[in-house]
DRENTORKOL-3810 file (N, C-alpha, C; in nm, 4 decimals):
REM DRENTORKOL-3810
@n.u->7.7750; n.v->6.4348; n.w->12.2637; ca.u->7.6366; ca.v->6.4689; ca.w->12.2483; c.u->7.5804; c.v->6.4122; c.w->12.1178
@n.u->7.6767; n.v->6.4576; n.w->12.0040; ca.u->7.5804; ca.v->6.3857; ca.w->11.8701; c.u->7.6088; c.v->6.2045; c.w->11.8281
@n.u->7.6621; n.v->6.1482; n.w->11.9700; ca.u->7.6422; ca.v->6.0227; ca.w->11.9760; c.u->7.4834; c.v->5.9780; c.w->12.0426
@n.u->7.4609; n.v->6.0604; n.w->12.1026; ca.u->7.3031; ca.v->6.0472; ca.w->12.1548; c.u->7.2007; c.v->6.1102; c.w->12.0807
@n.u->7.2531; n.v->6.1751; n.w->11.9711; ca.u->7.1978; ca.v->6.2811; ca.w->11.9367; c.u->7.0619; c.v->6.1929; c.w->11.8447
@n.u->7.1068; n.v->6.1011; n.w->11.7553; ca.u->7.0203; ca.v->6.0530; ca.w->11.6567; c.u->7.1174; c.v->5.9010; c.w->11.6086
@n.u->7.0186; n.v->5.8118; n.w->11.5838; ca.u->7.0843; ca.v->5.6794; ca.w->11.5599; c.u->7.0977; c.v->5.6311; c.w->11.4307
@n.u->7.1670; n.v->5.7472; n.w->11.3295; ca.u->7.1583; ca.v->5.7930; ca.w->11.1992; c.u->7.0091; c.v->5.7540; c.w->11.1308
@n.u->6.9592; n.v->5.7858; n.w->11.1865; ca.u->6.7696; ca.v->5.7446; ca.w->11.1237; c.u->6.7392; c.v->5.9229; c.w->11.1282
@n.u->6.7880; n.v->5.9956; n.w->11.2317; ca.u->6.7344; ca.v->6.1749; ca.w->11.2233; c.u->6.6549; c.v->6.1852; c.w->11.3677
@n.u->6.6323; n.v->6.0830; n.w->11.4388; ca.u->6.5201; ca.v->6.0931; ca.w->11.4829; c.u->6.5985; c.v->6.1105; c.w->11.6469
@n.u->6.5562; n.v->6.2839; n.w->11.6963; ca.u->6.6111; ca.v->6.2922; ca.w->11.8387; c.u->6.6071; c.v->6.1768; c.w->11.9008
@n.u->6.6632; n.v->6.1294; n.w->11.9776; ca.u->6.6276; ca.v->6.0688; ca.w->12.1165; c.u->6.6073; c.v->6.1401; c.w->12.2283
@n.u->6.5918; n.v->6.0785; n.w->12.3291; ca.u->6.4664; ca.v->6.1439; ca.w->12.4554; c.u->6.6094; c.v->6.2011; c.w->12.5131
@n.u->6.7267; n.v->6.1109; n.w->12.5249; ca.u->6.7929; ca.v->6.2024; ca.w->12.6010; c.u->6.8770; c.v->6.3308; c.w->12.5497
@n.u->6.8415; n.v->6.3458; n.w->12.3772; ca.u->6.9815; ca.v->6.4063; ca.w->12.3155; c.u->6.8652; c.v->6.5501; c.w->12.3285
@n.u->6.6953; n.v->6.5160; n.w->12.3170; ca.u->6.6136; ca.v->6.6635; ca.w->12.3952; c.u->6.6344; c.v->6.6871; c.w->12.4734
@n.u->6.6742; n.v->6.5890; n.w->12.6126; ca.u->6.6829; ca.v->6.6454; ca.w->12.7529; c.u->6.8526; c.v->6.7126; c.w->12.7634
@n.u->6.8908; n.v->6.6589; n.w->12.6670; ca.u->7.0426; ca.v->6.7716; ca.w->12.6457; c.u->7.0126; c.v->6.8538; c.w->12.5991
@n.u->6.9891; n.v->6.8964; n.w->12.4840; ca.u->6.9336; ca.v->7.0295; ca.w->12.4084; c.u->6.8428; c.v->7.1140; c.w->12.4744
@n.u->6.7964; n.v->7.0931; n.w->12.5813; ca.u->6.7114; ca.v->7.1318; ca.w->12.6929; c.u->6.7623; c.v->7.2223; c.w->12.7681
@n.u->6.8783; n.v->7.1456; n.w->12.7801; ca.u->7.0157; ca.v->7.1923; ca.w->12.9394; c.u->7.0909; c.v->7.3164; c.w->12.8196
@n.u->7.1218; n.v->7.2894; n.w->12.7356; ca.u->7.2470; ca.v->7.3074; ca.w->12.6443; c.u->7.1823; c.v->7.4743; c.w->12.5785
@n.u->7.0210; n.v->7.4990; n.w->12.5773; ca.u->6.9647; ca.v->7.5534; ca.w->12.4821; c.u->6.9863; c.v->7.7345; c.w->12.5728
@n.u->7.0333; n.v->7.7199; n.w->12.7117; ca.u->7.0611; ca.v->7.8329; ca.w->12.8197; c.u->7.2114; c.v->7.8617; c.w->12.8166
@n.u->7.3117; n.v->7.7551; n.w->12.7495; ca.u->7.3914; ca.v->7.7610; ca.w->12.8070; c.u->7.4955; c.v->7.8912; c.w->12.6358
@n.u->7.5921; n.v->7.9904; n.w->12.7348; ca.u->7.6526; ca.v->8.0880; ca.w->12.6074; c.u->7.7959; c.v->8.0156; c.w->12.5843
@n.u->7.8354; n.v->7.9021; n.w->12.6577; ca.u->7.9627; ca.v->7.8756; ca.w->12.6386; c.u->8.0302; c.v->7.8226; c.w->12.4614
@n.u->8.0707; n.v->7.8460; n.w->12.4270; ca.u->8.1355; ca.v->7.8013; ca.w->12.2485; c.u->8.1076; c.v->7.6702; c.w->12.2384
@n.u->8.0300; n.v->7.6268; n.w->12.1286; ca.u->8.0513; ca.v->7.4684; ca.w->12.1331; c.u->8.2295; c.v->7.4682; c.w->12.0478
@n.u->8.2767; n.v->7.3349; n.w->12.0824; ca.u->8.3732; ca.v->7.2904; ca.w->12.0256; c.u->8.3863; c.v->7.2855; c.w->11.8840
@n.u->8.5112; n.v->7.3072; n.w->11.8350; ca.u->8.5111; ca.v->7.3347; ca.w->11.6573; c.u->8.4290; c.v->7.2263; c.w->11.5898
@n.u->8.4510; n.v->7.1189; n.w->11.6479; ca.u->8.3921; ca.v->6.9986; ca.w->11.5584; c.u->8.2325; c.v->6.9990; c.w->11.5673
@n.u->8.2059; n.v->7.0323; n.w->11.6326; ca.u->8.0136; ca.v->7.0516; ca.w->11.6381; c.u->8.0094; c.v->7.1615; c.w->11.5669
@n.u->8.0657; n.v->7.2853; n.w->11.5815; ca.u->8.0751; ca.v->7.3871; ca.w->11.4527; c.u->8.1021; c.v->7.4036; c.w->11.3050
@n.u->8.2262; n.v->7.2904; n.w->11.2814; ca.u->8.2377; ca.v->7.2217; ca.w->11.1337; c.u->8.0716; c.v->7.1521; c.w->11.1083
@n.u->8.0816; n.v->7.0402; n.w->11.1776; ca.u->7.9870; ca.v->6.9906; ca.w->11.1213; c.u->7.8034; c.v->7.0757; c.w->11.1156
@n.u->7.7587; n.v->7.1310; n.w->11.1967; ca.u->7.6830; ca.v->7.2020; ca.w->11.1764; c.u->7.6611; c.v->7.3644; c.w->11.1111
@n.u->7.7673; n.v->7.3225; n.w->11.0353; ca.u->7.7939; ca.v->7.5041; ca.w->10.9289; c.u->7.8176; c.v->7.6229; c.w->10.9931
@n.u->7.8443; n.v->7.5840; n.w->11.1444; ca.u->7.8307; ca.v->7.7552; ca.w->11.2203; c.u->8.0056; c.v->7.8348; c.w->11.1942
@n.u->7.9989; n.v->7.9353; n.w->11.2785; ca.u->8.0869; ca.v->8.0169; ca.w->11.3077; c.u->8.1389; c.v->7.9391; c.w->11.3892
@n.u->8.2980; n.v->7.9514; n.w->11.4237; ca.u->8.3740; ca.v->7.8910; ca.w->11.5114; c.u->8.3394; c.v->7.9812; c.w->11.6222
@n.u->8.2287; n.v->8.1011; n.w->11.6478; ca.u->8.2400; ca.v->8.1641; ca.w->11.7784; c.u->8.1318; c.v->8.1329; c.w->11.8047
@n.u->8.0505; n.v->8.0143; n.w->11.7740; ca.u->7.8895; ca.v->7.9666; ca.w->11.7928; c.u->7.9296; c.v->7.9613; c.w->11.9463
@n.u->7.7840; n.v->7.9888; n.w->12.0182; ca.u->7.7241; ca.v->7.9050; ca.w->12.1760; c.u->7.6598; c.v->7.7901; c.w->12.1206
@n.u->7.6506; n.v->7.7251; n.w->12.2519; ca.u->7.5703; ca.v->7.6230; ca.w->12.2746; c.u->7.3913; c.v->7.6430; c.w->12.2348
@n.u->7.3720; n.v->7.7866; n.w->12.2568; ca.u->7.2738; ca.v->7.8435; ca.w->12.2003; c.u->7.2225; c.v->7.7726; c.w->12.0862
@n.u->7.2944; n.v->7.8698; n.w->12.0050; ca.u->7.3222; ca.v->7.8676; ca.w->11.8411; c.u->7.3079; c.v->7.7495; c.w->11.8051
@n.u->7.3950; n.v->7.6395; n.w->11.8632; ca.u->7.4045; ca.v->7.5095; ca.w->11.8207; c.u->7.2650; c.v->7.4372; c.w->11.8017
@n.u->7.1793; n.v->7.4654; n.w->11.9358; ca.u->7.0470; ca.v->7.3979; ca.w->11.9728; c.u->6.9625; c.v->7.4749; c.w->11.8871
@n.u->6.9650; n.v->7.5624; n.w->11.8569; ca.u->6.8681; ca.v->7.7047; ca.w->11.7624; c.u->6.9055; c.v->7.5619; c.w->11.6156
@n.u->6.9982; n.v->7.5926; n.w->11.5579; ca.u->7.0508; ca.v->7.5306; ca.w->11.4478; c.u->6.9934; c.v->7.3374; c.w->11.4509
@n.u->7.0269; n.v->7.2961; n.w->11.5325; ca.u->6.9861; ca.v->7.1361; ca.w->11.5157; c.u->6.8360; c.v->7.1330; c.w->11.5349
@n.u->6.7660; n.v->7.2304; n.w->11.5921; ca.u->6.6122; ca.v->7.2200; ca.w->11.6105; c.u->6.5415; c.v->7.2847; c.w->11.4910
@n.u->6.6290; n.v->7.3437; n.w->11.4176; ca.u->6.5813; ca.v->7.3716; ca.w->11.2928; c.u->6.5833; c.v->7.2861; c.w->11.1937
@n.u->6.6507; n.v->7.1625; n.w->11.1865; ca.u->6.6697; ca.v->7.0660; ca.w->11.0807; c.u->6.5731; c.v->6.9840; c.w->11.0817
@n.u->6.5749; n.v->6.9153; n.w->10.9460; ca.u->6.4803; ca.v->6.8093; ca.w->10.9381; c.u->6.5351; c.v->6.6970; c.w->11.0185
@n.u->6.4908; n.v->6.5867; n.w->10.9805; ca.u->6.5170; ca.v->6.4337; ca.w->11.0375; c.u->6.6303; c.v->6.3806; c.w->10.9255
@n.u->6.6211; n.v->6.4236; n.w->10.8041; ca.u->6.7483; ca.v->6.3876; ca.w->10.7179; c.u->6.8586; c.v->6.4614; c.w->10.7701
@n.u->6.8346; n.v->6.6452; n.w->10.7714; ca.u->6.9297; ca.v->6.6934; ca.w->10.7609; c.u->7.0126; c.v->6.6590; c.w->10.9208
@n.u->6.9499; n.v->6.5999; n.w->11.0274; ca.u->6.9998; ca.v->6.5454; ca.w->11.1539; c.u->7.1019; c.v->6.4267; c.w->11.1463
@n.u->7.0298; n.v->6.3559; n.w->11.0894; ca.u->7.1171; ca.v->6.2036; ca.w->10.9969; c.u->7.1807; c.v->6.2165; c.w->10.8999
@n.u->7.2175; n.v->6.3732; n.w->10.8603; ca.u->7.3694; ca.v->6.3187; ca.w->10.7935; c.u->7.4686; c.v->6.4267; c.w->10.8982
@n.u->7.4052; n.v->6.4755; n.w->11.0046; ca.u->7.4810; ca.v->6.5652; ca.w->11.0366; c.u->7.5558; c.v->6.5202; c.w->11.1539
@n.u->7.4487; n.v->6.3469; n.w->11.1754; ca.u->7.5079; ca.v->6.2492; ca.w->11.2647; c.u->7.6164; c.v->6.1563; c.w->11.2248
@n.u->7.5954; n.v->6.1719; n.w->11.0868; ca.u->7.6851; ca.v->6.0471; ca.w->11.0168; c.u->7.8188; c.v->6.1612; c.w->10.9809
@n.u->7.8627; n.v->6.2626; n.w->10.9762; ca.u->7.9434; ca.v->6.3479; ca.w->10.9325; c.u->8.0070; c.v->6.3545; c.w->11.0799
@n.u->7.9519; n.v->6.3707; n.w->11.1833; ca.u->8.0413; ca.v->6.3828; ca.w->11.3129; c.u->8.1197; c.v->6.2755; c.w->11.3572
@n.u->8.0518; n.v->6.1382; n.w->11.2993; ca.u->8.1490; ca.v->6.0410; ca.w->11.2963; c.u->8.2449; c.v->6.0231; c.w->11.2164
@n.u->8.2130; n.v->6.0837; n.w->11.0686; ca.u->8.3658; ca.v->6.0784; ca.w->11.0197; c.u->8.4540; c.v->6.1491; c.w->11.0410
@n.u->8.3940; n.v->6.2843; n.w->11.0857; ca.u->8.5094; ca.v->6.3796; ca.w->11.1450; c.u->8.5665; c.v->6.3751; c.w->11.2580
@n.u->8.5283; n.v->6.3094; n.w->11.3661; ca.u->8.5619; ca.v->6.2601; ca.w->11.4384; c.u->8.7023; c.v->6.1206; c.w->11.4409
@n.u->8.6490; n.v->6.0772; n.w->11.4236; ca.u->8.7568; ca.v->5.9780; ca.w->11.3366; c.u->8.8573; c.v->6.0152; c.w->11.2611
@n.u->8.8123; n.v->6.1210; n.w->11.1875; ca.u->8.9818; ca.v->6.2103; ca.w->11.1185; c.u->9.0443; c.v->6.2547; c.w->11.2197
@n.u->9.0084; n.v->6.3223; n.w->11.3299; ca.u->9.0513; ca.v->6.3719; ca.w->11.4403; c.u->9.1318; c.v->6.2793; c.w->11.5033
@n.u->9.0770; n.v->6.1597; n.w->11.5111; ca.u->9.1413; ca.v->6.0460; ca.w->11.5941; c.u->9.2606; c.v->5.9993; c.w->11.5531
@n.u->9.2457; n.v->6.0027; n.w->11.3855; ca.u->9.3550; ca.v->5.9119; ca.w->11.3583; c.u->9.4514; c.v->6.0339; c.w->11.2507
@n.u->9.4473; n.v->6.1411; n.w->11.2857; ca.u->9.5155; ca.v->6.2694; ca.w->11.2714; c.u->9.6074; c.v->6.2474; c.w->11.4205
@n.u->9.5709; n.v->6.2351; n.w->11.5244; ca.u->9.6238; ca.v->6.2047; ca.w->11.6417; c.u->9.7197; c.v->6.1230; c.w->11.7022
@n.u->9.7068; n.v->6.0074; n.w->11.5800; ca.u->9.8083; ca.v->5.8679; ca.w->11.5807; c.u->9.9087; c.v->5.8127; c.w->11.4857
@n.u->9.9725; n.v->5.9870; n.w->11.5303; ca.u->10.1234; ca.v->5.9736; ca.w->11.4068; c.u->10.1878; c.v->5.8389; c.w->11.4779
@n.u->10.2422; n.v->5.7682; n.w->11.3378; ca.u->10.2684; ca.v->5.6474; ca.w->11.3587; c.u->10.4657; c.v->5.6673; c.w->11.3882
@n.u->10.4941; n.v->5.7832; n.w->11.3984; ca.u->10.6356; ca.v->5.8295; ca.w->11.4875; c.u->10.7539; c.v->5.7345; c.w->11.4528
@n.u->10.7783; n.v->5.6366; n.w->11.5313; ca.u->10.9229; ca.v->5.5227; ca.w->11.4917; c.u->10.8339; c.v->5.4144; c.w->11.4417
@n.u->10.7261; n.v->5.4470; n.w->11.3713; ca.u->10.6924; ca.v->5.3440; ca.w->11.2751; c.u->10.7771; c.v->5.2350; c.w->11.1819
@n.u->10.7351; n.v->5.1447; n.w->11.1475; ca.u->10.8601; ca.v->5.1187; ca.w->11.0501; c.u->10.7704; c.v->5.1490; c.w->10.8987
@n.u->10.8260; n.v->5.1623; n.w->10.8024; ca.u->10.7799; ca.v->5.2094; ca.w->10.6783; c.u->10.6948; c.v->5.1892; c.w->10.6521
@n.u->10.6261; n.v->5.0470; n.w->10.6253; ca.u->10.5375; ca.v->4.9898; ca.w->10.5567; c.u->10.4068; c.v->5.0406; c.w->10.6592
@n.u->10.4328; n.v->5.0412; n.w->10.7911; ca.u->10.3375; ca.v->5.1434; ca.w->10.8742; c.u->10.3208; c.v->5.2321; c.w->10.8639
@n.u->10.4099; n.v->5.3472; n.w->10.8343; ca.u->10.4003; ca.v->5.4466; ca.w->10.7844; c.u->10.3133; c.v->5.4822; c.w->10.6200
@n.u->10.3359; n.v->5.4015; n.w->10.5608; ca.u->10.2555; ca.v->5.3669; ca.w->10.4685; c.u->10.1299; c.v->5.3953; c.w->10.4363
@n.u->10.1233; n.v->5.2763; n.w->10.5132; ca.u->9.9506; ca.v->5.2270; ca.w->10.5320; c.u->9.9015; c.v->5.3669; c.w->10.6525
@n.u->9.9170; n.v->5.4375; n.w->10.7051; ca.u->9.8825; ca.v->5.5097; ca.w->10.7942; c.u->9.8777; c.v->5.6079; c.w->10.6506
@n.u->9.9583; n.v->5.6441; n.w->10.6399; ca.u->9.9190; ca.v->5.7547; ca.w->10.5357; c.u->9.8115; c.v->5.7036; c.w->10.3872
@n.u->9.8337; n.v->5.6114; n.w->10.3919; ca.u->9.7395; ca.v->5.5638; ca.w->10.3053; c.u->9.5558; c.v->5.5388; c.w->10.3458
@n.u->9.5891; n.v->5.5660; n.w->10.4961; ca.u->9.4414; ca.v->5.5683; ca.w->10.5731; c.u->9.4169; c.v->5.6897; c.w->10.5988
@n.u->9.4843; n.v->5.7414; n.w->10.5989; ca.u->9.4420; ca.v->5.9232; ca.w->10.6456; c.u->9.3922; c.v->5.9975; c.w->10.5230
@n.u->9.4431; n.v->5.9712; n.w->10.3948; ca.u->9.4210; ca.v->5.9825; ca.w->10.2265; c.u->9.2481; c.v->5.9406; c.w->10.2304
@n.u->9.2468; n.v->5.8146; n.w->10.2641; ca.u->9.0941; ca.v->5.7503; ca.w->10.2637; c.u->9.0082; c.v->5.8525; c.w->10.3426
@n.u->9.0543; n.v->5.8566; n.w->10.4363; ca.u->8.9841; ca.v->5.9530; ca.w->10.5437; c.u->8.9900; c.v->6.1001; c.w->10.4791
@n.u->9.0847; n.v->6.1556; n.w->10.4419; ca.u->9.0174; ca.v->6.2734; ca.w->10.3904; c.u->8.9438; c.v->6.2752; c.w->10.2636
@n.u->8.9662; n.v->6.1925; n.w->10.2055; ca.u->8.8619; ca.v->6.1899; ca.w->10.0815; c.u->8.7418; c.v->6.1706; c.w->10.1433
@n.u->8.6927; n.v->6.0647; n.w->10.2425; ca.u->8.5445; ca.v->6.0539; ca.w->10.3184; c.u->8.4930; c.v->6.2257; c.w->10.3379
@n.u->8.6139; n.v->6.2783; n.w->10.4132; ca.u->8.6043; ca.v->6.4253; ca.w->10.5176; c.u->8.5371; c.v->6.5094; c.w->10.3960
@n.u->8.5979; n.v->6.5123; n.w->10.2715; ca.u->8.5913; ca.v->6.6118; ca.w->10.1647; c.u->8.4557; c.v->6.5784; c.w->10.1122
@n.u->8.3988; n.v->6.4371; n.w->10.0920; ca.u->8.2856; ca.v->6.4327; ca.w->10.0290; c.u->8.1293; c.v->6.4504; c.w->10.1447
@n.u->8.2021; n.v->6.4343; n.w->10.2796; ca.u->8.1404; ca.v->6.4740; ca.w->10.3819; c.u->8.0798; c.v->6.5780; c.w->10.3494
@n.u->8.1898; n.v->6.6645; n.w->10.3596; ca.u->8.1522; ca.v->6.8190; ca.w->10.3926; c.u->8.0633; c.v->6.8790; c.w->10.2365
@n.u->8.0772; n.v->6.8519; n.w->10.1632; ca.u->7.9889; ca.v->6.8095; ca.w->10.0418; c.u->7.8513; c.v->6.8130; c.w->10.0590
@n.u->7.8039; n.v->6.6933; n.w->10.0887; ca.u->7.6976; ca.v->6.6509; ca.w->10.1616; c.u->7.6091; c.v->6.7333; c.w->10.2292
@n.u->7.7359; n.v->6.7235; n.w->10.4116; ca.u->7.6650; ca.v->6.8892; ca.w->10.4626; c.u->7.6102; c.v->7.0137; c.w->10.4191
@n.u->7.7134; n.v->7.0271; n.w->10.3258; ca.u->7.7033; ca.v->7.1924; ca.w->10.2484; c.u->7.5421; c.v->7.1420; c.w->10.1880
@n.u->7.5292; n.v->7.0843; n.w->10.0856; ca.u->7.4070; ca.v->7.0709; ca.w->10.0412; c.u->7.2990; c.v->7.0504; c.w->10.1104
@n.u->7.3202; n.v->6.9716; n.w->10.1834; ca.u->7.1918; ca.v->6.9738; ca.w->10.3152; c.u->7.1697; c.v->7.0627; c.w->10.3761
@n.u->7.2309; n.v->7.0936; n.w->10.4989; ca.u->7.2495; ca.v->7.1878; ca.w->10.5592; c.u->7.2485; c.v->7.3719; c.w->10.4624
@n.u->7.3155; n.v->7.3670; n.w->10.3547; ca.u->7.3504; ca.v->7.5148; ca.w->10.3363; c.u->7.2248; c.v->7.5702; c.w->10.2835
END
């Protein structure tokens, strides 16, 4: 969803309203990662979520678009233990996940100030 959501400019698109539309009835939990990134409770609805993103500005949308991609991406490559790696892979994998949480940490930074 927050790939449609805004094209880090803030600015809805037609279809990420006609989701928030569908989404704004619905009580099911959004997923942790739409909850990290939008400051909620891990027991948020889909509700909550749409209440919360329709309350933001056009900045606070665009960084909350640009934060789901990095967290997202930690997710991903949290996912791709490098297992019978050989060392120097192992390495560099841990040496990318380091990068990545430093992004994650100054992320959530960001959010907090915007958002909080």
């Amino acid at each position: 969803m927050l790939n449609s959501l805004a094209d880090f400019d803030g600015e809805l698109s037609e279809q990420a309203i006609e989701l928030l539309d569908e989404l704004k009835t619905r009580s099911d939990r959004v997923p942790p990662l739409y909850a990290d990134v939008f400051l909620l409770p891990h027991a948020a609805t889909c509700s909550d979520l749409v209440v919360r993103i329709t309350s933001l500005s056009q900045e606070q949308v665009a960084i909350a678009s640009y934060a789901f991609q990095i967290f997202r991406f930690y997710e991903q490559i949290l996912r791709a233990n490098p297992g019978d790696s050989s060392p120097q892979q192992k390495a560099a994998y841990e040496s990318q996940i380091e990068r990545v949480r430093l992004s994650v940490a100054r992320t959530k930074a960001a959010l907090a100030e915007s958002l909080g």
